[in-house]
N, C-alpha and C positions, 0 to 999 in steps of 0.2 A: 508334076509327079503324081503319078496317081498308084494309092497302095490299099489292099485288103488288109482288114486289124477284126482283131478280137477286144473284147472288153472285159475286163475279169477287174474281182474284187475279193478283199481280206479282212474282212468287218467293216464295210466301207472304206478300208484304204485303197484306191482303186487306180488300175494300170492299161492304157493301150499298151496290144500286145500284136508285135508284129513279125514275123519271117522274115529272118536273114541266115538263113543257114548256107547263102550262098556267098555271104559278107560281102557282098556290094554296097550296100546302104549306107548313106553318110547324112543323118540330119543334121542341118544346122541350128541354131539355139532358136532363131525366129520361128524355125517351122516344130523343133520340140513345144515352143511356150503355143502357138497354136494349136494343135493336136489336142495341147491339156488345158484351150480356154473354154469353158463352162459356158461359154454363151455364142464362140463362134464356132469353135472347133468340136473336137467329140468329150474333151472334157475328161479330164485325169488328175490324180497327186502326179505321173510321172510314164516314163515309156519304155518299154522294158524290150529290144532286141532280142532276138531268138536266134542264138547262133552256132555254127559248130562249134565241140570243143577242144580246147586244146589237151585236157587230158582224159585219156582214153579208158579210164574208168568214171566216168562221169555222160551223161545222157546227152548233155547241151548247156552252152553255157548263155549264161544270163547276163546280158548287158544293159546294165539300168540308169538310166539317165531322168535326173530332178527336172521337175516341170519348168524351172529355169535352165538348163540344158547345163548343168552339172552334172558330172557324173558319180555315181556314189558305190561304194564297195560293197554294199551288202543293203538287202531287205528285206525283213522277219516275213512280213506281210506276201512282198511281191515273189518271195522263193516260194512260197505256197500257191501260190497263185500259177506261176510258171511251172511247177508240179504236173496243177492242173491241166493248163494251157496242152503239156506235154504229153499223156495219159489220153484227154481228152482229143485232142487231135493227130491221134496213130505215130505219137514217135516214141512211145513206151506204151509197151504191153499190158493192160490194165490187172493183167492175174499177175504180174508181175510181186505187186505191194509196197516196190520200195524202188527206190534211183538217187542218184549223185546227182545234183546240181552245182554247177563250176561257174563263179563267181570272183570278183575281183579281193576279195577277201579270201578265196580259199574254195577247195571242193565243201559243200554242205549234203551230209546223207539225209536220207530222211523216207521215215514208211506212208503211207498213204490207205485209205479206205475209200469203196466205190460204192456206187448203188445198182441196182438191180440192171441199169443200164450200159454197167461201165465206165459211167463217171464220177472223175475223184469228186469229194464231199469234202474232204480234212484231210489234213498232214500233219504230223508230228515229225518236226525238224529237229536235226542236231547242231547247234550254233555253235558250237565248240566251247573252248575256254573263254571266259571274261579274260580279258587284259586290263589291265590297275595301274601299272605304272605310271606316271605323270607322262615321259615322255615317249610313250603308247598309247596315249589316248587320244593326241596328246591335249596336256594343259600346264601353262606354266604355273597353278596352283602347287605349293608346297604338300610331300606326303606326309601324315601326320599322322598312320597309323598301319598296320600291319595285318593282313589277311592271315587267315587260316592254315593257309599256302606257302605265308614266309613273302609275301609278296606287298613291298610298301605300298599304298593308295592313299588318296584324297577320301578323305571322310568327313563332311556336313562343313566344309570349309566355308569361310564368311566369304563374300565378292559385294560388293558394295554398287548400289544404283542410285539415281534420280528419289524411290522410295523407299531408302533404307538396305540394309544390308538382308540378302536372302544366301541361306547355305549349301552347297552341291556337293554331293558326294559325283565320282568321276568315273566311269566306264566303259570301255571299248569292246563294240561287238563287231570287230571289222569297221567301225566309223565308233566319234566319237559321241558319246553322252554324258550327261549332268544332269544329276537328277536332286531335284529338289522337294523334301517332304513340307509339306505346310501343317504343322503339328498344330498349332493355334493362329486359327486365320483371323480369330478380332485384334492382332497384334501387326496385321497390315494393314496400310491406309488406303481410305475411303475412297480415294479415287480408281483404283485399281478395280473395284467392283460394281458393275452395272444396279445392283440395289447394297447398298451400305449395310442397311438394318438385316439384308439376309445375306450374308457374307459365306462363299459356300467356293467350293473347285470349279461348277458351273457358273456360278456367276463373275471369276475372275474374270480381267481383262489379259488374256492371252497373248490377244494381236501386239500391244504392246510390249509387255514384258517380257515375252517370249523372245520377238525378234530382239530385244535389247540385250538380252545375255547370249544368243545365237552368235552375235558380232563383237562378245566383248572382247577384250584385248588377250585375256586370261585362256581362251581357247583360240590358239593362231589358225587352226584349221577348221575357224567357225565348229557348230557344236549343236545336235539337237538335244531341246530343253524339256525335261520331265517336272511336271509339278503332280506330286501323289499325297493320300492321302490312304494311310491306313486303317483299316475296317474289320470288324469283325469278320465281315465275309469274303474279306481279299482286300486288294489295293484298287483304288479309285485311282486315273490315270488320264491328264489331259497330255501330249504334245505338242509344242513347237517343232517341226524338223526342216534340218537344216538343207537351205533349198527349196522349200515351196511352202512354209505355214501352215501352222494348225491344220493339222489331217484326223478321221475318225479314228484311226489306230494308226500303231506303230508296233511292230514286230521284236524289232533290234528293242527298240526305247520299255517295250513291255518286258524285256529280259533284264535289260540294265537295270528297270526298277527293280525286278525282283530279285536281284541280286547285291544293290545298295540295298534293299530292306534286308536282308539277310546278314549282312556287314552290317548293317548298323543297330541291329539287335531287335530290329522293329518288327520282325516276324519269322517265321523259319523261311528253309531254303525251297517252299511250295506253294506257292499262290496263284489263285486267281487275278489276272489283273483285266480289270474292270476297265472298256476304255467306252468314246461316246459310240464307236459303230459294233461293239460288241465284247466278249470276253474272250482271250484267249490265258490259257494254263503254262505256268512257265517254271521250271524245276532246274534245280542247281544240285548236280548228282553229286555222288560222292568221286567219283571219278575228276570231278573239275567240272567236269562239261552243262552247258546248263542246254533242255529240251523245250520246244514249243507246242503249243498243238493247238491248234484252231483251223477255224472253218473255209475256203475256197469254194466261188463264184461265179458264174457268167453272167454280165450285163447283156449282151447282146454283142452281135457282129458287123462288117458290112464294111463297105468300098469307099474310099474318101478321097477326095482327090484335093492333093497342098495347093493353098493361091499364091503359095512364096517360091 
């Protein structure tokens, strides 16, 4: 099989992106985890279909498949990206400023800004409402406190590991999150950190810990894992997500934090959140709805033909 793709990226959370507006296309899991291998294929977090959609206010819908060939409902990142992908190559109008993207979570609106050439730069998305409940996120974690909303959620609940118990606050952006603050990190052990003596969010052992609570029993429908750390200047912000590990950002997972920091009194309902491929702005209106805005990418393009 041989297919034309684009390569786009969201602070380096980054996507082959490919045409099926004709919905012919069926990858299998072998040939998505190709696509997204770093050393044979063209290298991705994940693969995002290009398709028509099903509702007719909405531009194209976005079908987004994890680099292990899961499929996932929503990505903060990748809907920006697809933005792009769409503006960028004539299937929306660049004077436009704004489109519906249709997603397995739902239509996402969202406006956009170009540059002198007509290509998008940024988007600021509407992710809609957080979802709290326990069995909306889901997690069989007990709620133990009540939103603003009138809405029970999980708040810095204990879950217990191999290194002691760490605490999740729980949120659904169209997929599940758990987000974990690390308020005093000389109160986790040594081994979890690549230098002991400088115990810090980048030196944590991610790879581990991450995938350990992605799978724990407490989230049945697996779960991507925020570890944050609040700052004067915003929230510092690694990921685990569920489906392919540690990525430079996270979209969904950058809203969820900043919407557990805001329930949990750690900061208002507007932050920066700081991730390693960049910053994106994430706001919890009064309205419910929380807003994204960060930047959209093109790595390059080009023809690739599957050896599966």
């Amino acid at each position: 099989m041989e297919l034309d793709f684009v390569k786009l990226h969201g602070a380096g959370n980054d996507f082959v992106f490919i045409d099926d507006f004709s919905g012919t296309l069926e990858l299998t899991k072998e040939q998505i985890a190709w696509l997204c291998d770093r050393h044979f294929g063209i290298g991705a977090d994940g693969v995002i279909l290009v398709r028509r959609p099903n509702d007719p206010a909405c531009a194209a819908y976005m079908h987004y498949i994890n680099s292990d060939g899961t499929l996932a409902e929503m990505c903060g990142n990748g809907v920006r990206c697809f933005a792009k992908y769409l503006v960028d190559y004539a299937f929306v109008d660049p004077g436009d400023g704004a489109l519906a993207a249709e997603t397995l979570a739902g239509a996402r609106p969202l406006t956009f800004s170009v540059d002198e050439d007509g290509k998008l730069v940024s988007a600021t998305v509407d992710m809609g409402t957080p979802r709290l409940a326990p069995d909306e996120v889901p997690t069989t974690l007990a709620a133990n406190a009540v939103s603003p909303y009138g809405e029970a959620f999980v708040l810095d609940a204990s879950v217990d590991s191999p290194w002691g118990p760490f605490s999740f606050t729980c949120v659904s952006m169209g997929n599940p999150h758990a987000v974990c603050f690390l308020d005093d990190m000389r109160a986790l052990p040594d081994e979890l950190f690549a230098d002991p003596l400088a115990k810090s969010l980048d030196t944590l052992d991610l790879d581990r810990v991450g995938a350990f609570f992605e799978n724990h029993p407490v989230f049945p429908e697996k779960a991507n894992i925020e570890f944050a750390v609040v700052q004067s200047g915003g929230i510092a912000m690694r990921v685990y997500e569920r489906g392919c590990g540690e990525t430079l950002a996270c979209g969904t997972g950058a809203c969820a934090t900043g919407v557990a920091a805001c329930l949990s009194g750690r900061s208002g309902c507007s932050n920066e959140v700081h991730l390693p491929g960049g910053v994106l702005t994430v706001s919890w209106g009064d309205d419910g709805h929380v807003s994204m805005r960060g930047p959209a990418a093109e790595s390059f393009s080009g023809h690739v033909r599957l050896p599966l």
